[in-house]
C-alpha positions as CSV (number, residue, x, y, z in Angstrom):
1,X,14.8,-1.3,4.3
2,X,13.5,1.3,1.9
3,X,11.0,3.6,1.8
4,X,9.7,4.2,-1.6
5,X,7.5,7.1,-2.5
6,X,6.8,9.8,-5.7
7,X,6.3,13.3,-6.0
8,X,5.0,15.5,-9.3
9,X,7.4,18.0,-10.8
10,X,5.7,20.9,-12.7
11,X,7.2,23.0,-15.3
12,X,5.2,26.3,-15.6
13,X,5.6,28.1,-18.9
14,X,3.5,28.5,-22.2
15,X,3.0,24.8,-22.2
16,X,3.2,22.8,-18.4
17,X,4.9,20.3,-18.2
18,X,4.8,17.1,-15.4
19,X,6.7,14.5,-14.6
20,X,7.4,12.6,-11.4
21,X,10.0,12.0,-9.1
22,X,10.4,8.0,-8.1
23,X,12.4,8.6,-4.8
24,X,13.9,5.6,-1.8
25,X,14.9,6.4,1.1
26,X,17.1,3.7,2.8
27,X,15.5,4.1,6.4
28,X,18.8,2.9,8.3
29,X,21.1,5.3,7.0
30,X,18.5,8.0,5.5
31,X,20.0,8.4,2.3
32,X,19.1,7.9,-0.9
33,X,19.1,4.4,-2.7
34,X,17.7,5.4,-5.8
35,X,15.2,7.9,-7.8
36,X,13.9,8.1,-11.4
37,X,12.5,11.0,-13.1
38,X,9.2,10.2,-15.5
39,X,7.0,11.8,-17.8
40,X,3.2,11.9,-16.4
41,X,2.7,8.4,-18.6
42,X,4.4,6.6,-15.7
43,X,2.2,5.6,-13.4
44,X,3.4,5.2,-9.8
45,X,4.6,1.2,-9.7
46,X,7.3,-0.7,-7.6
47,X,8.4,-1.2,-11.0
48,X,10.5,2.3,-11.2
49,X,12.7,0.8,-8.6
50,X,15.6,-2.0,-9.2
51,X,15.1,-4.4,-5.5
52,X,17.5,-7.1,-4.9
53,X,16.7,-10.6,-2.6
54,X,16.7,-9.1,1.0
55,X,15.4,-5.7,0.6
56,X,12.1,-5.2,2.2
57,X,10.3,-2.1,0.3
58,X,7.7,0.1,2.9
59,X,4.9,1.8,0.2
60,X,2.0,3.8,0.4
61,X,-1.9,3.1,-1.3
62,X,-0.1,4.5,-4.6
63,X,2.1,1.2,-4.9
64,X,-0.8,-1.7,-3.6
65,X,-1.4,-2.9,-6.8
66,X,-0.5,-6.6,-8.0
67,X,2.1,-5.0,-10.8
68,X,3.8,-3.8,-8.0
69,X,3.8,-7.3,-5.5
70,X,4.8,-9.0,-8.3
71,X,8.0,-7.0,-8.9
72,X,8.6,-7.8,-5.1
73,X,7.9,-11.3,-5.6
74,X,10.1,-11.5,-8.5
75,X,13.1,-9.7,-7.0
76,X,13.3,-11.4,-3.8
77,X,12.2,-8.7,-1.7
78,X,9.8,-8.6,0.8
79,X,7.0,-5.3,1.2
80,X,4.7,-4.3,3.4
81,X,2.4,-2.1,1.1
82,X,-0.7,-0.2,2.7
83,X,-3.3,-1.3,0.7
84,X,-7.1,0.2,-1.0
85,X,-10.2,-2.4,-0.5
86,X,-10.0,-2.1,-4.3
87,X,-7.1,-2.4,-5.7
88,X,-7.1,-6.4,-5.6
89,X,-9.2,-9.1,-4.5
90,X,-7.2,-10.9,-2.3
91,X,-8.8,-14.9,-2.1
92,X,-8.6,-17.7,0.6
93,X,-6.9,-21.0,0.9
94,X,-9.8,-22.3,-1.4
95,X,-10.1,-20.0,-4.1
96,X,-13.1,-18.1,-2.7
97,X,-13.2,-14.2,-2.8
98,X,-12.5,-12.4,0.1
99,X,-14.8,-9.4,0.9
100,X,-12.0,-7.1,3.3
101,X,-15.1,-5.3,5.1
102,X,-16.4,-9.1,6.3
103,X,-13.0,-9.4,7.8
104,X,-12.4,-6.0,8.9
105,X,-15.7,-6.1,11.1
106,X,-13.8,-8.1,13.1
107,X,-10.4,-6.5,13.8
108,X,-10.3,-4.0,17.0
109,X,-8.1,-1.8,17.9
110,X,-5.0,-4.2,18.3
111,X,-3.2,-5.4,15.5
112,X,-4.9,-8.7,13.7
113,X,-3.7,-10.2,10.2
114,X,-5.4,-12.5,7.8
115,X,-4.0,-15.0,5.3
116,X,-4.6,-14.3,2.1
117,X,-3.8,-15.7,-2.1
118,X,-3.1,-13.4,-4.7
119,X,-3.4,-14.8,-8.1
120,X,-0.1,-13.6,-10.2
121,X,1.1,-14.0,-13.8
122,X,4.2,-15.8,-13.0
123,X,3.8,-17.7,-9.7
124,X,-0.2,-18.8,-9.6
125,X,-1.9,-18.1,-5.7
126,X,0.5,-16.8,-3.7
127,X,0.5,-17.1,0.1
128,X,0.5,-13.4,1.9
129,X,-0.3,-11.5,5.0
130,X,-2.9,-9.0,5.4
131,X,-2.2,-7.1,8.8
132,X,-4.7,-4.4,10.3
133,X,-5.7,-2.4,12.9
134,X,-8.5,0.0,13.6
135,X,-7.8,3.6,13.7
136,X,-8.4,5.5,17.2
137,X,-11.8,7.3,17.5
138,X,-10.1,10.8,17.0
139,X,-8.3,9.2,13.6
140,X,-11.6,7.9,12.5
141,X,-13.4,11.3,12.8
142,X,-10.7,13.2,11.2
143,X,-10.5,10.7,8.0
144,X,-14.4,11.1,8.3
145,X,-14.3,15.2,7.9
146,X,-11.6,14.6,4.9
147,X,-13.6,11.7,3.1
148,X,-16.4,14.5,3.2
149,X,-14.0,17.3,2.0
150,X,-13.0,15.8,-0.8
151,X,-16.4,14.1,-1.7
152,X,-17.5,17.9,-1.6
153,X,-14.5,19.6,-3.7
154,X,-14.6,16.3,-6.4
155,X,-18.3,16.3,-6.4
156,X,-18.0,12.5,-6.4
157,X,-19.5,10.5,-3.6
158,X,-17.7,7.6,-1.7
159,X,-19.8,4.2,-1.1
160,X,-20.5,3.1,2.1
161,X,-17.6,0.2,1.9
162,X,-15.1,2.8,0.9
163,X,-16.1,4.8,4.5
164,X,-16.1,1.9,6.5
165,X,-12.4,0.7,5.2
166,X,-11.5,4.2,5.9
167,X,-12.0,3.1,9.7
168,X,-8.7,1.0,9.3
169,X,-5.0,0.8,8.3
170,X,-4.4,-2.3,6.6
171,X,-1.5,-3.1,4.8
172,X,-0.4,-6.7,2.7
173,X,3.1,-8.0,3.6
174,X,5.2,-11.3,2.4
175,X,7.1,-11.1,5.6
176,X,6.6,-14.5,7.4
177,X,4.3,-15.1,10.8
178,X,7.5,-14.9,12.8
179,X,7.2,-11.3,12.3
180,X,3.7,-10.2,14.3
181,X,1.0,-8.3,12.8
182,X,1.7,-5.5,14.9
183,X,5.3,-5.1,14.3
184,X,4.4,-5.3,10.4
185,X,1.9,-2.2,11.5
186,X,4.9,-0.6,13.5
187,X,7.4,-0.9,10.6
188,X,5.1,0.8,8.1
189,X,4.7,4.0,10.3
190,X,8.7,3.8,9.5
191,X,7.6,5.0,6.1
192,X,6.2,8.7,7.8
């Protein structure tokens, strides 16, 4: 079980310099699997990491892109990625968009999952698991203050589907229905 995350390096001088740090933690002996130093170039991908069949990879927002479910897919490993209501459109059993707000509208507080077909390069519509909750009251208020914090300090305003999602963890998982939607939920907070 890994957690995968990245960090920016700076080199202050005449000319800065960046790169990133690619860094897994194996979360049952918290040590280190494997890291990768980048140039800025890299973007952050599952990609920067070598899985094998039986690994199950815990990522943030960062990594909830179809490059990096593929690489999952690919490998053998399972995930369960936190996810942006953007990153993807995510379809149903019959090819039809799915809008997450529509479904999110109707998840409380208690853990509920959705399935869901991703359309990949190498394997067509693939079966997954979306798995979400909504956040506490107190959660939603502070993400609320920070949405308007950083609307303020970028001077770019969110839409009203962006600040509804923000209501709600969801995350995308390949892990089968024999593992519930709230353990997928617990096993990501495994990742703080």
């Amino acid at each position: 079980m890994l957690a995968v995350d990245a960090s920016d390096i700076v080199k202050k001088g005449a000319v800065k310099k960046l790169w990133y740090l690619y860094y897994a933690v194996d979360l049952f002996s918290l040590t280190c699997n494997q890291f990768k130093v980048t140039e800025q170039s890299t973007g952050e991908s599952l990609e920067n990491f070598t899985l094998e069949k039986g690994c199950l990879v815990i990522a943030d927002r960062a990594y909830g892109t179809i490059k990096s479910i593929e690489h999952c897919l690919s490998s053998g490993s399972d995930f369960i990625i936190r996810i942006k209501n953007k990153a993807f459109h995510p379809y149903d059993s019959s090819g039809e968009k799915i809008i997450y707000t529509d479904w999110l509208k109707t998840v409380i507080e208690t853990a509920a999952e959705l399935t869901v077909y991703l359309k990949t390069k190498n394997k067509g519509l693939v079966p997954l698991r979306i798995c979400a909750a909504r956040k506490t009251e107190e959660e939603i208020r502070k993400e609320e203050k920070r949405l308007k914090q950083l609307e303020s300090k970028k001077q770019k305003k969110y839409s009203k589907e962006t600040k509804f999602t923000h209501r709600y963890m969801f995350i995308i998982t390949s892990l089968p229905p024999e593992v519930s939607a709230e353990e997928v939920l617990s096993c990501y907070h495994l990742r703080w």
